[in-house]
N, C-alpha and C positions, 0 to 999 in steps of 0.2 A: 407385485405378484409376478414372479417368472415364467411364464410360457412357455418354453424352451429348455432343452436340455444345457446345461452349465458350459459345455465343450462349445456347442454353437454364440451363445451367450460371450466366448470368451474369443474366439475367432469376427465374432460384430466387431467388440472391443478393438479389436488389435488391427479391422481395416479403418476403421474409423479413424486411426491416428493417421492416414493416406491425406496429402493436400487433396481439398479440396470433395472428398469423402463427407458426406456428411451422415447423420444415422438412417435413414430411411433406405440411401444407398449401401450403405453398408450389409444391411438387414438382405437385402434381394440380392447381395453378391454372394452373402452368406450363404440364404438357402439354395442361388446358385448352384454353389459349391458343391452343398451338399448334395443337392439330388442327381449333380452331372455324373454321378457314379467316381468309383475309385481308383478307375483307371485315367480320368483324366485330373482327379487331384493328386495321383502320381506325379503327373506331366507336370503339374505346378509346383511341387515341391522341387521335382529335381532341375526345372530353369532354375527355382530362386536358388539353390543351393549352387548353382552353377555360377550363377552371377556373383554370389557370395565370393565363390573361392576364387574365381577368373578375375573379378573386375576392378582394379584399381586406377588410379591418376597418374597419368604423364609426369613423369618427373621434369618434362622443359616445359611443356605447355600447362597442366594443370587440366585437361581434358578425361574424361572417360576412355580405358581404352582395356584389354585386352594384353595388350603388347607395351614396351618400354623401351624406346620413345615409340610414339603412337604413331600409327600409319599415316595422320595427316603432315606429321613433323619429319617422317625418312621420305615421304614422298618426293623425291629428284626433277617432276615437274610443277612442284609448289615455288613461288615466290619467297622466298628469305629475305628478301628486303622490307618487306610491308609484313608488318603484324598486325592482327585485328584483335582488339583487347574486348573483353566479353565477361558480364556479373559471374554467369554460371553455366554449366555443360550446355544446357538446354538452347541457349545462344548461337554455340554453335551449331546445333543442327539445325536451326534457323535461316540461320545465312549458308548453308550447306543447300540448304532446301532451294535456296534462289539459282543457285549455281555457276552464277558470274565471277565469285571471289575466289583468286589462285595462290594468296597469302597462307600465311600462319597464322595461328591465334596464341592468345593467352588468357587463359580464364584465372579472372580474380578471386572466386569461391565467396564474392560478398562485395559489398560495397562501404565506403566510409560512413558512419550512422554515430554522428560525436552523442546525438541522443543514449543511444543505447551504450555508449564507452566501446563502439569500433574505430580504432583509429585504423592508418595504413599499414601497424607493424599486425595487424589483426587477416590483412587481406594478403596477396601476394606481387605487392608494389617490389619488394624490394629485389625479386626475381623477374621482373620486367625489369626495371633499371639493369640490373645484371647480363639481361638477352641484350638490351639495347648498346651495352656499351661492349659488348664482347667479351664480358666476361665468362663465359661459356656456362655450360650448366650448373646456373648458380640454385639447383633444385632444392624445395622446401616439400618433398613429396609430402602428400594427405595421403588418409587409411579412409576408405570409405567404411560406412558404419562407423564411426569414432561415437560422433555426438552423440546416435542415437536417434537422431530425428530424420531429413531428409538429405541426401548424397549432396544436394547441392547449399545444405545448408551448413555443410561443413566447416567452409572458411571462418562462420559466424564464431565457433568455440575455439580458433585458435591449436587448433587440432593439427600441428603439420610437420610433424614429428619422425614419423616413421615411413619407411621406404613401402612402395604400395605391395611390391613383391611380397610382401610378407605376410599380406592377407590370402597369397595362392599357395596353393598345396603342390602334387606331384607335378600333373597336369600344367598347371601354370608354370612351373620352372621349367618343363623345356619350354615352352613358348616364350617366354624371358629369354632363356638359351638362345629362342632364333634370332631374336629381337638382334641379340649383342652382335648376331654374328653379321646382322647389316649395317648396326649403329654406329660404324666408322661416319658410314653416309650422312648419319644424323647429326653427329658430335660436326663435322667438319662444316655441316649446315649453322649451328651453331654458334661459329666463326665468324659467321656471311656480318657486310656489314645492313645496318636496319638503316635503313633512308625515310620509314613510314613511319608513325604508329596512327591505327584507326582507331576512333573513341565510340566505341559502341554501345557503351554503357545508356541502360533506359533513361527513359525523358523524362526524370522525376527529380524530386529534389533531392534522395539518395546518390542518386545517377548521375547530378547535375555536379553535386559537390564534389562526386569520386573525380569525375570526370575534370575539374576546375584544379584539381590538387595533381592531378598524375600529368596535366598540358603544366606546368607551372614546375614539375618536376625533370619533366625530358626537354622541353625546348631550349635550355644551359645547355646538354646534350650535340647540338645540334641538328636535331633527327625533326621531319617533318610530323608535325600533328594535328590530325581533322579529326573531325567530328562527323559523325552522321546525319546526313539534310534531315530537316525537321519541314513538315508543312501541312499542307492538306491531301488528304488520303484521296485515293481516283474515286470518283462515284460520289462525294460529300460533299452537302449542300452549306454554302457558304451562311446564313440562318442557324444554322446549327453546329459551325465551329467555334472554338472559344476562344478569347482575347489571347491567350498566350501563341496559342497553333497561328492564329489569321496572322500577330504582328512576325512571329518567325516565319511565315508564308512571305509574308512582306521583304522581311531582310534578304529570304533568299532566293528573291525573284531572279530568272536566268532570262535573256534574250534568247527571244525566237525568229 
């Protein structure tokens, strides 16, 4: 039996599909919504429309950005040697957040999953290999929104086809427009030779295998590639870490 008028009913529906949403929350952002008056679901229509028509993927890095190439990739005091390779955007504002890293990245939009039939022609292995060896922008731009599901779960459908530009309107093309008129800087960054790659990819088995195939793919290369230390978190009682964490603890004890 319905409670609810069909429009709210169908707005549940449609947050519900949010990672991590589940129906309860759904229910209270709805009525939220609703009752915050119509001037602030104004204000949320016209962000998401904004992000809709603004926000596409770096065509060198695979990043969330605004701009093409992205501000992290024209930035002049970024490192071009070191790339930090990363499952998905989210990643990077991660390691953004810590603040000590002056690299590049590269976001793969997924990880290797032979379960599910993702190989690496599925992710964006083959435009790493391409930044790595200087081949310059050997870009496989994504359209956000493609799949249909979530922005960063794009790389999963193979989806990478079209240039992101083409999801912005008037507004976005001059900002493209300015893009170009610094992205000498980028392209010539481009160039740079990669002495790095960081494997940043998560500590899971998806993570572990991406990660086992892309060190096995660059190191012919001759490009240096690490891993991210694995251990024990500050504040965690030795009792409650698990065999896998304690024994990589173990391998990567440092002198003090």
């Amino acid at each position: 039996m319905q409670t609810y008028p069909k429009a709210i009913a169908g707005l549940i529906d449609e947050l519900r599909k949010i990672p991590g949403i589940g129906p309860k929350t759904a229910q209270r952002l709805a009525f939220h919504l609703v009752v915050s008056g119509k001037s602030s679901i104004d204000l949320l229509i016209d962000s998401l429309a904004e992000v809709r028509d603004t926000i596409g993927y770096c065509s060198v890095c695979g990043n969330l950005t605004d701009i093409d190439p992205c501000a992290i990739c024209q930035d002049p005091q970024r490192d071009a040697s070191v790339i930090c390779v990363v499952g998905y955007p989210k990643d990077v504002l991660a390691i953004e957040r810590v603040g000590g890293y002056k690299g590049l990245y590269h976001v793969l939009h997924g990880y290797i999953e032979p379960l599910k039939g993702i190989g690496p022609d599925d992710i964006r292995v083959k435009e790493l290999i391409a930044r790595v060896t200087g081949a310059g922008q050997a870009g496989r731009p994504l359209e956000t929104g493609q799949t249909g599901g979530t922005v960063e779960q794009a790389g999963h459908a193979g989806q990478h086809t079209k240039q992101a530009g083409h999801l912005a309107q008037a507004g976005q093309s001059a900002k493209m427009g300015q893009a170009q008129q610094v992205s000498g800087t980028g392209q010539a960054r481009l160039g740079s030779q990669v002495k790095e790659v960081i494997l940043a990819t998560n500590p899971d088995i998806d993570g572990e295998t991406t990660a086992l195939y892309l060190a096995r793919a660059l190191k012919p290369l001759g490009v240096k590639v690490t891993r991210l230390a694995r251990g024990l978190p500050f504040g965690a009682d030795l009792d409650y870490a698990d065999e896998v964490t304690l024994a990589r603890a173990l391998e990567g004890r440092s002198e003090i």
